[in-house]
Each structure stands twice: as C-alpha cells, then as structure tokens.
C-alpha positions as CSV (number, residue, x, y, z in Angstrom):
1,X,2.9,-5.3,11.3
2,X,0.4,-2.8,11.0
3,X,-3.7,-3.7,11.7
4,X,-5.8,-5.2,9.4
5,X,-8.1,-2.4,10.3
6,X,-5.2,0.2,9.1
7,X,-5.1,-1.9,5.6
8,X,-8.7,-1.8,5.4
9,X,-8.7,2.1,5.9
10,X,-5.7,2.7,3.1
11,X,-7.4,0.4,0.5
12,X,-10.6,2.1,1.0
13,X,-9.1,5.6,0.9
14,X,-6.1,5.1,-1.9
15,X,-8.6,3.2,-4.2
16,X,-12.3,2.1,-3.4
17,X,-13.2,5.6,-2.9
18,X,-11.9,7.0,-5.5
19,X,-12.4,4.6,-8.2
20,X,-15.6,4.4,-10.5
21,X,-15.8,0.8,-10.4
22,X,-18.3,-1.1,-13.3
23,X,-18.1,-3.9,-12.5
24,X,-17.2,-6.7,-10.1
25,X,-14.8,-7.7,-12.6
26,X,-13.4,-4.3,-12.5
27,X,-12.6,-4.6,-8.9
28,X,-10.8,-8.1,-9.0
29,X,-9.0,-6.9,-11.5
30,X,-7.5,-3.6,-10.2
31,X,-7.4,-4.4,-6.4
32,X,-4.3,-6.5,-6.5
33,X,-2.1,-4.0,-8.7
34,X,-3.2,-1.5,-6.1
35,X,-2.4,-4.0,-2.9
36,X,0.8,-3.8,-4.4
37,X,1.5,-0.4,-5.6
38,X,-0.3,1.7,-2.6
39,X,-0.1,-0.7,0.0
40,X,2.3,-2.7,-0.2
41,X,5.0,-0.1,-1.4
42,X,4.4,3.4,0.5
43,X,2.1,2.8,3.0
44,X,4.1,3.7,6.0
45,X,4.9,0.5,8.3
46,X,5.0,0.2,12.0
47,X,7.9,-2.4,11.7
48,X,9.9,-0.5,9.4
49,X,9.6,2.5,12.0
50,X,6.8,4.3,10.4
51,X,8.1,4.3,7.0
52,X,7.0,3.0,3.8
53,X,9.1,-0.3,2.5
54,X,10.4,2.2,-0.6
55,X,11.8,4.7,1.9
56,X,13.0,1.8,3.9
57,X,15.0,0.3,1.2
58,X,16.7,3.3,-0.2
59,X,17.7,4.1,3.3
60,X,19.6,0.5,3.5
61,X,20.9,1.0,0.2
62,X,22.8,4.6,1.2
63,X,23.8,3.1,4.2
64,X,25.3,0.6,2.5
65,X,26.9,2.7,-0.2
C-alpha cells in the first residue's frame, strides 16, 4: 500500500496545484472525482508491483485471454 505521504504528494501535484480553485465548494466537489480518476486509477502501486490498477487489470485480462 503506498504512503499516505505518497497520496498526499499525487493529489497535490495531479490536482491542487494545478487547479484554480473558487471556492471551498469547488474543492469538495472535484477532489473525489480526482481521488478516483488520478489516484485511484493510474497512480502506480507498490502492491500491484509498481503499476497503476489500470495497467494491472489489462495485464490479468491478457493473461487470462
């Protein structure tokens, strides 16, 4: 399981720094779309051997095939 230091430094660099927030609404809003797209998705894994859960997934799936 990676760090919560490591999720701290994705969130801030996929979205909080990037973002031109208005709002406190704005960030409530958007952070848990971006949990789940950015870090949830493709940030790369320690568990999953350094690869993001998409990557992971389609591998299972050909080796499956």
């Amino acid at each position: 399981m990676a760090s919560p230091q490591s999720f701290m430094k994705t969130l801030k660099v996929e979205e909080a720094y990037l973002a031109a927030y208005q709002s406190f609404a704005d960030v409530t809003a958007r952070l848990p779309r971006v949990i789940d797209a950015v870090c949830n998705a493709k940030r790369m894994h320690f568990a999953l051997g350094y690869r993001s859960p998409e990557e992971y997934e389609t591998q299972l799936a050909q080796r499956a095939a």
